[in-house]
N, C-alpha and C positions, 0 to 999 in steps of 0.2 A: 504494500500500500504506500502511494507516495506521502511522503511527509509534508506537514502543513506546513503553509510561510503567510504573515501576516504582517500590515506594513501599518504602526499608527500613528497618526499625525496628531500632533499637538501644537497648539498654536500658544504665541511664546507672548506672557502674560496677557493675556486676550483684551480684557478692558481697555487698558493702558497702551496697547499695539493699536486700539481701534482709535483713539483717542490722535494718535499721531499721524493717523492716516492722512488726516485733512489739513493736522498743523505739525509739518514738517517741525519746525521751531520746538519743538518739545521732544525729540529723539534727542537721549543722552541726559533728560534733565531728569528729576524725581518726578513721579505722580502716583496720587493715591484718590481713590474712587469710593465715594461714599453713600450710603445704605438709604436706606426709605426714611425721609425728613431729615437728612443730611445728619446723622445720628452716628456713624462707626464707619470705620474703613474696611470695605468690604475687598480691595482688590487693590493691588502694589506694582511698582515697576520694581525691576530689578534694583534700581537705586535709592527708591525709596527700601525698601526690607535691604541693603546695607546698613541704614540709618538706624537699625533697629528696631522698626514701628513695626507691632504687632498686626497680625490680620484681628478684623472685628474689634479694635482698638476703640475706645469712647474719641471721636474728632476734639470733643473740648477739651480732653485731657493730655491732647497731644497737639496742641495747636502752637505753643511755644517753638519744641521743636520745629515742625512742620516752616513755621516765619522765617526759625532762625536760617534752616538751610535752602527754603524757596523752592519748597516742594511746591507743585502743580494741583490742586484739587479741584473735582470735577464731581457733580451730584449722578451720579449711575444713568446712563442713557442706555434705556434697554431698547429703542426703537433703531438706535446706530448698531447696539452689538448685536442682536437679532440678526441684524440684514446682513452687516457682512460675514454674518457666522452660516447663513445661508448660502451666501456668495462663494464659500471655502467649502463646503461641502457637495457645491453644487458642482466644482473644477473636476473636486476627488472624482465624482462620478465619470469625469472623461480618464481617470487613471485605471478605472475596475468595475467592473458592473456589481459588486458586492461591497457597498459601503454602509457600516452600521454605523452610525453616529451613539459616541456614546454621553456626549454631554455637549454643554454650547460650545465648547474650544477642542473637543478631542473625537477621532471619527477612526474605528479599524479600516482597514480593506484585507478583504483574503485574497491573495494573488496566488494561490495556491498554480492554478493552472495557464495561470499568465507567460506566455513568451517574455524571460527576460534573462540575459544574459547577464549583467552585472547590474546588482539589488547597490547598491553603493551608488551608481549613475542615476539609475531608477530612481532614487529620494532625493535627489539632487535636483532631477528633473520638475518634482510636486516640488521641493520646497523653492526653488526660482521661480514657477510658474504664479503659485499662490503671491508670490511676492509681488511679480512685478503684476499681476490683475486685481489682485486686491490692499497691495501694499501691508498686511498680516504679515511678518514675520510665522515661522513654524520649523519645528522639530520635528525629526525623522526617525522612527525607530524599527526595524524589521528582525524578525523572528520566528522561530518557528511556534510557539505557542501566544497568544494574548498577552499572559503577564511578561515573558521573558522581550515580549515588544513594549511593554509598557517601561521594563527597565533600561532598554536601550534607547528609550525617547530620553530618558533622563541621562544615560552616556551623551549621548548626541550635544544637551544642555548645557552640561558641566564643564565639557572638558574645549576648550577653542581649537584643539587642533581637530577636533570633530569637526567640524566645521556647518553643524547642527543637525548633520545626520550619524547615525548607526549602525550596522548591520552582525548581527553575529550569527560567522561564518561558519563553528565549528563549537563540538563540548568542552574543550579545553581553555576556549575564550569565553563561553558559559560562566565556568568554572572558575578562572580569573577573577570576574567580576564579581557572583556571587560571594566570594569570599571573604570580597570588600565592602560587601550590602549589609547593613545593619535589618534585623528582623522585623523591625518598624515600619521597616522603608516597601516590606512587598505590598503591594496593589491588595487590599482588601483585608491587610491585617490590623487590628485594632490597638490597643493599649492592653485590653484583657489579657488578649493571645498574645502578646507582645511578654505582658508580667508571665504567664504561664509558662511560657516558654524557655522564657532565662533563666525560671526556677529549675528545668528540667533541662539545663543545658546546651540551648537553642538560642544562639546569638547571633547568628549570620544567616542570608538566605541559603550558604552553601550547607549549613549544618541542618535547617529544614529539608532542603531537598534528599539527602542524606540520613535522616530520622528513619526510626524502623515504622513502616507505613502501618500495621497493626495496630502497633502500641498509639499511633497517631490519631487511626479514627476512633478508637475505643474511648482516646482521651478530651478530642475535638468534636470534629464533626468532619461528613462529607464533602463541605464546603473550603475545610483546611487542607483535606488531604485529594480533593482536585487543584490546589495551588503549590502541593508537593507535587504534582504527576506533570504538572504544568513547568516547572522549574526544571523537571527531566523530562523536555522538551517534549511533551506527549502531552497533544491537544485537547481538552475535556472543556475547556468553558467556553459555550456555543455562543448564541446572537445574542449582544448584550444591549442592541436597540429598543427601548418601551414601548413596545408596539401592542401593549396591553390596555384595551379600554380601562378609561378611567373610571369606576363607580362614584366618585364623589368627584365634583369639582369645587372649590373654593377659592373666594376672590376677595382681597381682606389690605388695606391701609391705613396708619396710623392718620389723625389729624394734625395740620398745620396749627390748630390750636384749639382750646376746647372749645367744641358746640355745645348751644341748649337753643336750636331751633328745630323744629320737625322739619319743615322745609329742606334744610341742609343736609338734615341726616337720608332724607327720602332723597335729595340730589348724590349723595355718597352711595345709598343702596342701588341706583337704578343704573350710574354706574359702572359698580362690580357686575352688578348681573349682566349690563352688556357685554363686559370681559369674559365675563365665564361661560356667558350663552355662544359665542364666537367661537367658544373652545369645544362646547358642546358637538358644535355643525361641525367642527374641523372633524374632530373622530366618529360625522355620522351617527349620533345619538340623540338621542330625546331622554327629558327625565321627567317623573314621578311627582316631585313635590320641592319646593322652596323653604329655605331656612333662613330665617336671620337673627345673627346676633347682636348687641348694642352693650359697647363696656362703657365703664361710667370711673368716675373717680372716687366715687364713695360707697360706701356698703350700704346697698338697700333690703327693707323685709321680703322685698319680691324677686332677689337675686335668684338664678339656679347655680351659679356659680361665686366663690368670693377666695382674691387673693388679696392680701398685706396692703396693696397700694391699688387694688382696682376690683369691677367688680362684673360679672356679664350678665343677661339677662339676653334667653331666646324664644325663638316661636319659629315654628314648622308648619306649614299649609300645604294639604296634599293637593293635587291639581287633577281635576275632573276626566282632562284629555292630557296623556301626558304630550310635553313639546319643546320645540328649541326656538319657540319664534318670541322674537326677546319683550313686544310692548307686552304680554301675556307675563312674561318671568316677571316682570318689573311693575305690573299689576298685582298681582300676588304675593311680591316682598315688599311694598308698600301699605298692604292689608296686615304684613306680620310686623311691620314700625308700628303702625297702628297703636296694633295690640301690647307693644313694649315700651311703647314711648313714653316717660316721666315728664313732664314738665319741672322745671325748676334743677336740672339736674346737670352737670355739667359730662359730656361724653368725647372719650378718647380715642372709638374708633369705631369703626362694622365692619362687620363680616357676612357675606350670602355666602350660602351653600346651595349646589343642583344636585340632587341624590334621587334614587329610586332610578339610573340611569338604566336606559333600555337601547337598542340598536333599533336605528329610526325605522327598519323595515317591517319593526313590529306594530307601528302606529294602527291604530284600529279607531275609528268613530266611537265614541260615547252612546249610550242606548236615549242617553238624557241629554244630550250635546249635539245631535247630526248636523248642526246646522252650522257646525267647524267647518271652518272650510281653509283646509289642507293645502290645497292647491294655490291658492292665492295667497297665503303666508309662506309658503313656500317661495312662492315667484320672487317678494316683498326681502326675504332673508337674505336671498341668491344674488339678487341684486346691490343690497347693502354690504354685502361681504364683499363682492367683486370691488364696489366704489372704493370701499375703503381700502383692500389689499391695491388696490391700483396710484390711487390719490394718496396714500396715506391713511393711519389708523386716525380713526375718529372725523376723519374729512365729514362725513355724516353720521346724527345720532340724532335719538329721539330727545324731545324737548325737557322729559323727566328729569336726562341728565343735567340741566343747567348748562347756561353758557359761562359764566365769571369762575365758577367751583370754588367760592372762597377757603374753603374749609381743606383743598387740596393737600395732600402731604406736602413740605415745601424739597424743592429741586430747583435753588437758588442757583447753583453751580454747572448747570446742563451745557454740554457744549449743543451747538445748532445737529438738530437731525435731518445731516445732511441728505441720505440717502431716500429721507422717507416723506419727506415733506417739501413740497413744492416752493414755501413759504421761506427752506433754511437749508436754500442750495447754497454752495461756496461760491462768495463773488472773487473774480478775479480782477484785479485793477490791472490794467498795459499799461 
């Protein structure tokens, strides 16, 4: 049986690579990328994590620093990294007809049967090509199993005479490296397994691959000891793209500052629902029934929940005909504020939930309902999806949402979404 080869690409600190794309001027500088209401440093250049800045770091408590060396900060633009995280995964498909993407910056390919004569040229080829079409930077790692590719995207990384790809060509060069892999460092091992390990002896990836594989699953699990069989280059961890409908979807942001309007809070619910109804259509589903939560800052008697500093309170509405067509979602989590909404209260965030999700080819008329009509909400979604995947997201939305959204998370710091909005193209001055 031929042996497997698997090439995975990692794109080199992804935020902060997208961030550069459009302003040349910030390659070589610090930047750090921050979370929903500009709260924690969710993503670092290589120069910033020199500085020592933590990931998920508080921004206020590290803003000294940050002045003193003239770090770059930027409020999270998921509408720029989306797109060109698209655009890189969309090239890989001219490298393989088998590309699993496994998160927004990292994508296998199996080239198992691919004509290539030298795997070393081959990642050479993706990592220039991605460059110069999408200006991403990216790492190159090929191997014969997933993780033993996972660890050679990190050779690729580390070492500049790589020159950010890797290829390992042979067990002995395996085995090289593994010897200098701390047991932390393999792809999917935790801290748990990480302590258990060193109790019993196990300090290196090479000393895992090398475990007596019995005593391993008896002590583990199957999930340790297909990343022992993985490490002796024998391929066990299959497609690791989510291509698993999702049963719940939810769609949840903190406020810019606290509300005590219903108004507001129904412009925040309606929303999420558009976001999560969107996500709904994408994987072809319909759902069941509507949730929404509303936290508050103080502990109330009609709380279902209460923590130390906040407190939640929800409601659930099953829906007659279930569906994806969004003024209906958003008619039905504004009947569950309704029923939640305190006056007098001050609130720090919502949450809608879609659950009870079904695969849309299940839809069926209501015995009490026939007068749904399917087909023309249908037309009305198709449409609105198209506009906006074309124009830009949110180019149209229903009125519920509000136009000003005072109460937004704040993303004071956003660079322009160039790619996605007509509105915040790059101007060129001649």
């Amino acid at each position: 049986m031929k042996q497997k080869v698997f090439a995975l690409i990692d794109c080199n600190n992804f935020f902060a690579s997208c961030e550069r794309v459009f302003n040349p001027a910030l390659v070589g500088k610090p930047i750090a990328i921050l979370s929903n209401n500009d709260g924690c440093i969710i993503a670092r250049s290589a120069e910033t994590k020199k500085l020592g800045i933590p990931m998920g770091a508080p921004f206020h408590k590290w803003k000294d620093l940050i002045e003193q060396h003239n770090v770059k900060v930027f409020s999270a633009n998921f509408h720029l990294y989306g797109d060109l995280s698209n655009r890189v995964m969309n090239i890989l498909g001219d490298f393989a007809p088998d590309v699993q993407v496994y998160s927004i910056d990292e994508a296998f390919l199996d080239i198992t049967n691919l004509k290539i004569d030298d795997y070393k040229e081959f990642a050479s080829k993706i990592k220039k090509t991605i460059m110069k079409w999408t200006g991403v930077p990216v790492s190159v790692g090929i191997a014969p199993t997933k993780t033993l590719a996972k660890i050679a995207t990190e050779e690729a990384k580390q070492f500049e005479e790589n020159k950010g790809t890797y290829v390992f060509n042979n067990e002995t060069e395996i085995d090289n490296v593994l010897k200098q892999l701390l047991v932390y460092e393999i792809w999917g091992i935790g801290y748990n397994l990480t302590k258990f390990m060193n109790s019993n002896g196990i300090y290196t990836a090479y000393d895992l691959k090398q475990a007596d594989e019995t005593w391993l699953r008896a002590k583990t699990s199957v999930t340790v000891q297909r990343t022992q069989f993985e490490l002796r280059s024998i391929h066990c961890i299959e497609g690791v793209e989510n291509k698993e409908i999702k049963k719940h979807i939810i769609s949840s942001r903190s406020f810019s500052h606290k509300v005590t309007e219903l108004n507001e809070l129904k412009e925040s619910v309606a929303s999420y629902i558009g976001r999560a109804a969107e996500k709904l259509r994408k994987q072809n589903s319909i759902c069941s029934y509507v949730g929404v939560s509303l936290v508050t800052f103080q502990k109330t008697s009609s709380s279902t929940w209460y923590h130390k500093n906040y407190s939640y309170k929800s409601y659930f509405m099953s829906l007659d005909t279930p569906t994806d067509y969004t003024p209906d979602l958003i008619s039905a989590a504004e009947s569950c504020v309704d029923k939640i909404f305190i006056k007098g209260l001050q609130y720090k965030k919502s949450l809608v939930e879609l659950g009870g999700i079904l695969p849309k080819n299940s839809q069926k008329v209501n015995l009490f309902d026939q007068n749904y009509k399917f087909r023309n909400k249908n037309l009305v979604m198709n449409a609105y999806d198209e506009i906006n995947k074309t124009w830009g997201s949110s180019t149209i939305k229903t009125a519920s949402m509000g136009t000003k959204q005072t109460w937004k998370a704040k993303s004071n710091l956003m660079s322009p979404r160039y790619t996605t909005s007509w509105d915040e193209l790059k101007v060129i001055e001649l």
